[in-house]
FITORGU-207544 format. One line per 10 residues: their letters; for each residue x, y, z of N, C-alpha, C, O. Coordinates in Angstrom, 3 decimals, decimal comma, padded with zeros to 6 digits. Each point is the difference from the previous one (the first is absolute). Layout:
N
a) X Y Z X Y Z X Y Z X Y Z  ...;
//
This chain:
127
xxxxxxxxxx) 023,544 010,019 004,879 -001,384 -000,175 000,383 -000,909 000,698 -000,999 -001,091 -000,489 -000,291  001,559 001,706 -000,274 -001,309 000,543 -000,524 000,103 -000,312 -001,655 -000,848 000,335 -000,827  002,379 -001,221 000,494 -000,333 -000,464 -001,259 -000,845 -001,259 -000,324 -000,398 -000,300 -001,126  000,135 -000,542 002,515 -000,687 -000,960 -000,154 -001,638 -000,139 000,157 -000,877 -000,736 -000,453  000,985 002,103 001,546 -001,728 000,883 -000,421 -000,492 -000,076 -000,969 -001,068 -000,567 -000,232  002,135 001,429 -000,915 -000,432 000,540 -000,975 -000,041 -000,603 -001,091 -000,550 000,491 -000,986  001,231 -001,862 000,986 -000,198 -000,534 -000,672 -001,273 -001,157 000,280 -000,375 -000,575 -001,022  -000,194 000,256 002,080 -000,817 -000,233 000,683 -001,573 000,628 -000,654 -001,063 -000,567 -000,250  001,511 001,973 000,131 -000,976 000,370 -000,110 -000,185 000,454 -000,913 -001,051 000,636 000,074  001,773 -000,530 -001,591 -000,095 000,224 -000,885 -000,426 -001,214 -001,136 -000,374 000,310 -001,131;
xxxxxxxxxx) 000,499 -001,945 001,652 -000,333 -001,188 -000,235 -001,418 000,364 000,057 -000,605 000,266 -001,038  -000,102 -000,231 002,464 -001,150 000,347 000,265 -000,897 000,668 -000,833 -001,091 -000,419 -000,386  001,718 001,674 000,090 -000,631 000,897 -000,939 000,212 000,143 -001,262 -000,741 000,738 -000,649  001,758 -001,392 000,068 -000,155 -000,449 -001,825 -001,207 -001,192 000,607 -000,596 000,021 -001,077  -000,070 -000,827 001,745 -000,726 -000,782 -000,082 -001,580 001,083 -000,233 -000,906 -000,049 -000,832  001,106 000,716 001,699 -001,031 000,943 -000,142 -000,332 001,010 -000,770 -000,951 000,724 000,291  001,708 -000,538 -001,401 000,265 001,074 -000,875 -000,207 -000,549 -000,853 -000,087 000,683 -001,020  -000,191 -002,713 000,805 -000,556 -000,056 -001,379 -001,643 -000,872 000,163 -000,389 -000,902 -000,742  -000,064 001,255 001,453 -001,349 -000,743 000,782 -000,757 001,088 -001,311 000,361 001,109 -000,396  -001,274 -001,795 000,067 -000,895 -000,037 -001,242 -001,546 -000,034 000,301 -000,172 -001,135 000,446;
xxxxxxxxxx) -001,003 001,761 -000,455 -001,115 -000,706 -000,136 -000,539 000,411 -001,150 000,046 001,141 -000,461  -000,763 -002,461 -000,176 -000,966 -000,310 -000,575 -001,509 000,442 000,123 -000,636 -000,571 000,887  -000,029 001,510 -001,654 -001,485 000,290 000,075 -000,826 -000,696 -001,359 000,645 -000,323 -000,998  -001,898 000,161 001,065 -000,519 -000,256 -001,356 -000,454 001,788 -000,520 -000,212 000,910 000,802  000,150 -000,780 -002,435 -000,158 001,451 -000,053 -001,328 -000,250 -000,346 -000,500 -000,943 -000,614  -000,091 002,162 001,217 -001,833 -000,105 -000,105 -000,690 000,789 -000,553 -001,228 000,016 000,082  001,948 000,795 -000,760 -000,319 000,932 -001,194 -000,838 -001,210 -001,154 000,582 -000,992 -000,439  -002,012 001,352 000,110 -000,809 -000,480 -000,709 000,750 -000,124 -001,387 -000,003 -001,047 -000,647  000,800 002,477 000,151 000,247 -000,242 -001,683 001,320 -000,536 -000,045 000,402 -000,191 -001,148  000,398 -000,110 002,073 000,932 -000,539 000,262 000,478 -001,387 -000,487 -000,745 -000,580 000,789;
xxxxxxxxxx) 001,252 -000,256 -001,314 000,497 -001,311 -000,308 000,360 -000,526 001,507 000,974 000,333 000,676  -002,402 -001,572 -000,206 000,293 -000,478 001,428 000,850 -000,933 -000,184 000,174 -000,844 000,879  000,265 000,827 -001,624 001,041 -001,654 000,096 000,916 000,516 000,205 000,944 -000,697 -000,372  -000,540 001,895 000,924 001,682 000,243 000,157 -000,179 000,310 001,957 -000,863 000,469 000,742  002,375 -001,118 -000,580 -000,777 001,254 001,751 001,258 001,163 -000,330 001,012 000,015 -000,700  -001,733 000,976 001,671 000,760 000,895 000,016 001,284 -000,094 001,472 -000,309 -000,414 001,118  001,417 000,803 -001,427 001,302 -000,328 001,098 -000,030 001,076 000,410 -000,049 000,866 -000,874  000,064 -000,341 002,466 000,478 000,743 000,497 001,189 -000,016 000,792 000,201 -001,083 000,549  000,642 001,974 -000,336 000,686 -000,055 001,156 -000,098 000,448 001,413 000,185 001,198 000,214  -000,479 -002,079 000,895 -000,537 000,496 001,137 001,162 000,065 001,444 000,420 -000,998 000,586;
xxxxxxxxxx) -000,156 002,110 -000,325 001,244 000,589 000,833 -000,588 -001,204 001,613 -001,081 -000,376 000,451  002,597 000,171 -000,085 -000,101 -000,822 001,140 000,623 000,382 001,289 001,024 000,641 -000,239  -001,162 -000,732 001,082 001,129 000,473 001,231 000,347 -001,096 000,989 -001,067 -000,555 -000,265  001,338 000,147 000,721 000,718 -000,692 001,633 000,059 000,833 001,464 000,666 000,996 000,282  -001,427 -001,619 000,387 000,599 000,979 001,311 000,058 -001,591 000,718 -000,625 -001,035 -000,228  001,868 001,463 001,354 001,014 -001,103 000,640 -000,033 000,431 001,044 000,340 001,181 -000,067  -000,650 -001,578 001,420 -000,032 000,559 001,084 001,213 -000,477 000,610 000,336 -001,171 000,177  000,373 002,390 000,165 001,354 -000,192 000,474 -000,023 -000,606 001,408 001,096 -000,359 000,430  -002,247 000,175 000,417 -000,133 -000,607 001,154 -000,060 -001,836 -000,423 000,480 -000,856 000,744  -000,775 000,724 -001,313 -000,355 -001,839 -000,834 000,844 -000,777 000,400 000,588 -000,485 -000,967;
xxxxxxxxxx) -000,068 -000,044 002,306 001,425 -000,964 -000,183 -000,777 -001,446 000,336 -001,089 -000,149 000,555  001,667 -000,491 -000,883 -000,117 -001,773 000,144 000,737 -000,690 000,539 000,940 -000,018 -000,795  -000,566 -000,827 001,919 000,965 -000,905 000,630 000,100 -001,086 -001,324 -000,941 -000,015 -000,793  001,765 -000,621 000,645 000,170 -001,477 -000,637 001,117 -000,558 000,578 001,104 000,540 000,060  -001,436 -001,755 000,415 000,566 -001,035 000,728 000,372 -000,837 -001,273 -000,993 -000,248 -000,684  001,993 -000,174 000,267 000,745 -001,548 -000,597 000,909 -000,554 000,481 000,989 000,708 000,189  -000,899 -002,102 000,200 001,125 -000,625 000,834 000,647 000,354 000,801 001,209 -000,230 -000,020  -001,897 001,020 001,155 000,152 000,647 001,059 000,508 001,195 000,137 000,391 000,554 001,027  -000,420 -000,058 -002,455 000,547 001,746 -000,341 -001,048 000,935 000,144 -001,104 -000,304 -000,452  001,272 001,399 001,014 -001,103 000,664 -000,692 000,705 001,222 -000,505 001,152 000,362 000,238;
xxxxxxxxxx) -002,384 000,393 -001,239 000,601 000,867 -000,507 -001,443 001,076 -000,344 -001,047 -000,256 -000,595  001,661 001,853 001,429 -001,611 000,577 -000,505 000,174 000,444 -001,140 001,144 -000,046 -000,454  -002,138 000,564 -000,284 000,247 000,302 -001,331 -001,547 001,276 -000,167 -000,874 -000,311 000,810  000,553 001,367 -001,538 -000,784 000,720 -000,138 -000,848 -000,851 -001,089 000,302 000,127 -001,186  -001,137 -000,811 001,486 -001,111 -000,924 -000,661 -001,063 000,557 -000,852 -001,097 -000,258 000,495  000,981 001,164 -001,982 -000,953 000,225 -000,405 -000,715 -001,227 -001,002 000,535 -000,592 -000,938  -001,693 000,459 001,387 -000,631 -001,647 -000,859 -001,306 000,619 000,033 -000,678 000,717 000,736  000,602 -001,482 -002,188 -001,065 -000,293 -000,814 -000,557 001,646 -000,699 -001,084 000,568 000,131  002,294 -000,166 -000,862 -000,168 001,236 000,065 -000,663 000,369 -001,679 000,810 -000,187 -000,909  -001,906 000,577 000,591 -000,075 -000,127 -001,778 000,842 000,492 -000,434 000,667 000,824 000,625;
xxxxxxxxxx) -000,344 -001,305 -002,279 000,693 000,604 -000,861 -000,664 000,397 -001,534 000,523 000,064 -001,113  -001,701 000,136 001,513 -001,109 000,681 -001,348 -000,951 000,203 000,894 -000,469 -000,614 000,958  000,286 001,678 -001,530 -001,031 001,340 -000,124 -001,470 -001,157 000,698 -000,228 -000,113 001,204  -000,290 -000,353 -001,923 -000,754 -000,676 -000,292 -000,498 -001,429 -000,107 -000,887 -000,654 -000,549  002,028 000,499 001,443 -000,309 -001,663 -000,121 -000,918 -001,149 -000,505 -000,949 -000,338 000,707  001,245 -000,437 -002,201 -001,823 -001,258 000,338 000,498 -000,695 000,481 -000,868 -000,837 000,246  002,021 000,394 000,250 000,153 -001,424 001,300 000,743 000,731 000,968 001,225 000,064 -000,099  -001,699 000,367 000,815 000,443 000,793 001,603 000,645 -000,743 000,698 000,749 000,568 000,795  -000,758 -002,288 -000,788 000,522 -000,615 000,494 001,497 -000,533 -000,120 000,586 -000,648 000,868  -000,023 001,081 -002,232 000,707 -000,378 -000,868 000,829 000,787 -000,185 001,205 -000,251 -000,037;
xxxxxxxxxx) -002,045 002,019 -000,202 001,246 000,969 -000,475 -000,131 000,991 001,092 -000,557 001,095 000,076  001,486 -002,080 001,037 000,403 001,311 001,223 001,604 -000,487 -000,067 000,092 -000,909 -000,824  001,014 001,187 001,350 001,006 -000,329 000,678 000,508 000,184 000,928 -000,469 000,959 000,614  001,416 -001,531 -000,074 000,655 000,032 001,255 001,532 000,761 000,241 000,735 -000,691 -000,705  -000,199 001,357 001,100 001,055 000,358 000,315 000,399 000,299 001,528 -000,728 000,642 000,758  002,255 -001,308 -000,317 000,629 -000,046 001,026 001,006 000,758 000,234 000,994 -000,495 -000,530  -000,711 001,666 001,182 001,235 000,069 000,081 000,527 -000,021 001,519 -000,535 000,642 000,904  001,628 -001,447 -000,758 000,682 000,311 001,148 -000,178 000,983 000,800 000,203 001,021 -000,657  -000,542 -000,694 002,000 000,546 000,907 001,002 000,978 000,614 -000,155 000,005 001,211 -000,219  001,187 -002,056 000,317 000,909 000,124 000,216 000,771 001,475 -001,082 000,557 000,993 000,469;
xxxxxxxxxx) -000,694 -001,189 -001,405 000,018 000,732 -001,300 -000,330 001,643 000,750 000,763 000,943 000,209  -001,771 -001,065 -000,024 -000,830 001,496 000,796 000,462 000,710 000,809 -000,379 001,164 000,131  001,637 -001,907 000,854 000,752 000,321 000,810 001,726 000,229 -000,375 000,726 000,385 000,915  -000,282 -000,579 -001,949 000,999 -000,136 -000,481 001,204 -000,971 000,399 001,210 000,216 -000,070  -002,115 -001,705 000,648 000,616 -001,223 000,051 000,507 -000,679 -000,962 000,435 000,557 -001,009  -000,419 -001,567 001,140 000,741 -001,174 -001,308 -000,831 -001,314 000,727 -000,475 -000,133 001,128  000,542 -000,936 -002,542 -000,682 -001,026 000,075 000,959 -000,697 -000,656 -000,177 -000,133 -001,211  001,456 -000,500 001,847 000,843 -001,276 -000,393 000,946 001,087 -001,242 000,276 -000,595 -001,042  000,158 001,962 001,120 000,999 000,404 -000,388 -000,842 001,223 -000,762 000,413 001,160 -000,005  -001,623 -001,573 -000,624 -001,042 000,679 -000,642 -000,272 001,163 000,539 -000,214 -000,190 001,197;
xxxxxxxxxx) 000,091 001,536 -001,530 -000,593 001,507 000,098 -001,208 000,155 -000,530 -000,425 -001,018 -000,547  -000,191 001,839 000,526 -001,165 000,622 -000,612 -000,028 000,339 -001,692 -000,968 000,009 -000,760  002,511 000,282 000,462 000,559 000,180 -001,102 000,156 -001,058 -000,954 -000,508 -000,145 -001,113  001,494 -000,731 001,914 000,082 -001,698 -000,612 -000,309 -000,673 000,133 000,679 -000,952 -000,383  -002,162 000,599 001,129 -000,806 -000,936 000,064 -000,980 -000,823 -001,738 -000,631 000,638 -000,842  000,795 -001,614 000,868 -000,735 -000,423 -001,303 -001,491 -000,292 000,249 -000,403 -000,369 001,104  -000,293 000,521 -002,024 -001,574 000,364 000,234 -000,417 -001,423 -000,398 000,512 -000,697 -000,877  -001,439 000,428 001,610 -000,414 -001,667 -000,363 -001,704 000,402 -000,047 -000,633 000,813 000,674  000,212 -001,711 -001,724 -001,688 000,196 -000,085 -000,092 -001,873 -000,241 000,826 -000,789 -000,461  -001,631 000,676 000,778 -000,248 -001,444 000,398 -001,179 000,012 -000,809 -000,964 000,760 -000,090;
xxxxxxxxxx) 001,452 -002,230 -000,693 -001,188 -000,350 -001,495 -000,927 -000,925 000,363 000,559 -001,050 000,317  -001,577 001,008 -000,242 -000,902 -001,636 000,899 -000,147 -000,339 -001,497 -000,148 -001,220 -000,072  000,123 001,892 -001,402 -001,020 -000,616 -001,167 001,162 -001,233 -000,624 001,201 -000,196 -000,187  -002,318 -000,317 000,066 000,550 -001,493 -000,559 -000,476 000,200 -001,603 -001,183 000,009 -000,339  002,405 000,164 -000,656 -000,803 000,057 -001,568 -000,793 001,515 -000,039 000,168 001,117 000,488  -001,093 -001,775 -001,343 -000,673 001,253 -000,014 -001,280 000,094 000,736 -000,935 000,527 -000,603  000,751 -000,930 001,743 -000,646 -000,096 001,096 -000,423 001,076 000,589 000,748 000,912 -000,354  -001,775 -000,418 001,267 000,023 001,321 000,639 -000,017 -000,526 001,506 -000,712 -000,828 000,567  001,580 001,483 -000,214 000,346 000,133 001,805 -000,461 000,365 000,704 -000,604 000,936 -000,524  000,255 -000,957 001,984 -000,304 001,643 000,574 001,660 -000,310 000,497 000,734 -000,984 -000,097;
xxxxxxx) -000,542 002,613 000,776 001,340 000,365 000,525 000,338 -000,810 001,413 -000,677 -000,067 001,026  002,401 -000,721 -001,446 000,530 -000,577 001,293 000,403 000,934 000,852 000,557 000,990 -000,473  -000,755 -001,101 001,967 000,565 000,548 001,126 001,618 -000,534 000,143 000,600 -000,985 -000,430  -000,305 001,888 001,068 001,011 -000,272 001,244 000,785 -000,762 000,344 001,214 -000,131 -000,159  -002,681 -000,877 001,117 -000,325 -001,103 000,866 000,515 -001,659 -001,128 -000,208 -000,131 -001,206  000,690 -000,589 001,879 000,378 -000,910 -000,788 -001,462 -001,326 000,523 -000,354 -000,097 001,175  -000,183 -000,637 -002,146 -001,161 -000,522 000,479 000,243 -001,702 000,236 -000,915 -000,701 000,432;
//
């Protein structure tokens, strides 16, 4: 269980450890045609209360539901750069899911982009 946390949550946070913003520099003697890059520190908080029912083909399965969560500092499409992550209940309790542990479970992130398209983030829920 807590290698799939951690790896869980270390995915999470290399995402957040390279979030970037962009300023224009406004120093008058300055050369404006350049911008200046900063690096701007990010965090996550996950409320361990968050669970979600999901029903498919008459299964259900709860799962701790954090959605639409950003992954930069700063977002310019808020709509675009949040994500979603699920994990099993079951996991939390030191169950199994079809032979699967917390340990050997494989991590699935679900791609909606078609090409080089921009997405917002798929759920769960099958539509």
């Amino acid at each position: 269980m807590k290698s799939l946390l951690s790896i869980s949550i270390i995915a999470l946070l290399s995402l957040f450890a390279c979030t970037t913003s962009i300023s224009q520099n406004t120093n008058p003697n300055a050369n404006t045609n350049k911008l200046a890059t900063t690096t701007t520190p990010s965090s996550l908080t996950f409320s361990p209360n968050n669970y979600k029912t999901i029903t498919q083909d008459d299964q259900s399965l709860v799962v701790r539901a954090f959605e639409n969560t950003p992954y930069v500092a700063n977002p310019t499409e808020p709509d675009y750069q949040v994500m979603n992550v699920y994990i099993p209940e079951s996991y939390f309790t030191g169950d199994s899911i079809n032979g699967y542990t917390a340990d050997t479970a494989p991590i699935f992130f679900p791609n909606g982009v078609g090409g080089y398209m921009p997405a917002k983030p798929m759920t769960a829920e099958r539509e």
